[in-house]
N, C-alpha and C positions, 0 to 999 in steps of 0.2 A: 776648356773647362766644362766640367756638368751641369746642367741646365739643374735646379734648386726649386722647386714650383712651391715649396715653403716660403721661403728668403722669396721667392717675384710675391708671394701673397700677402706675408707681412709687411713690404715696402709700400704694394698699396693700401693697406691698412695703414699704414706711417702716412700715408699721401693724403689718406681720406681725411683725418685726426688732424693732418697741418690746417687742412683747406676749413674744417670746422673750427676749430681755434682761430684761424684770422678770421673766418665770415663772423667768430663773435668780438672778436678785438674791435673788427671794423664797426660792427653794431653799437656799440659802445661808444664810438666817436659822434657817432650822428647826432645831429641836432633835427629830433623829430615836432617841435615843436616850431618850426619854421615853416610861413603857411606856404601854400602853392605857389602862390606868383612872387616867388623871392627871389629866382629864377634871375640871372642876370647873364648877359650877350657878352662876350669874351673873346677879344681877338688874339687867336690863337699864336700868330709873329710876336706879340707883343711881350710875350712871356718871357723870363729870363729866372733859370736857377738860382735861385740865392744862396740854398742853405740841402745842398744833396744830401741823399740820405749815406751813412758808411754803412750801415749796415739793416737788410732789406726784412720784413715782417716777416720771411719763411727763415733766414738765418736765426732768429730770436725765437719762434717757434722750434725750431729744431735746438736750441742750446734748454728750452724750456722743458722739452721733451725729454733732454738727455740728464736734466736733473732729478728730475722726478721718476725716473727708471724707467721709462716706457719701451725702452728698446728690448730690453730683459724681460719684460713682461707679455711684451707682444712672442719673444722667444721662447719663454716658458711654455706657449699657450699652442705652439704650432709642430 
């Protein structure tokens, strides 16, 4: 198959757009209002999954993407 340097340029344009969309989803969750030393020591064995995730913050960005026609638009554009 033919190497596409479009299609590799839009993907990372797709890549950059996911990676912003979650650094703001994630932004969003924080509790910046928690002072510094709230900070607490966690032993790592101790943990145990409760409640896994099915489906992961790039699979929901990319269904979010594909509503809002981003894939078409980044096509239109290249």
């Amino acid at each position: 198959m033919g190497h596409n340097p479009g299609a590799c340029r839009a993907q990372g344009e797709l890549e950059a757009v996911a990676q912003r969309y979650q650094a703001l989803i994630l932004a969003t969750r924080c509790d910046h209002k928690k002072a510094p030393d709230s900070f607490q020591s966690v032993d790592i064995d101790s943990l145990e999954l409760v409640r896994p995730r099915r489906v992961g913050i790039e699979s929901m960005v990319l269904h979010a993407i594909g509503q809002v026609g981003l894939r078409g638009k980044l096509a239109a554009i290249t």
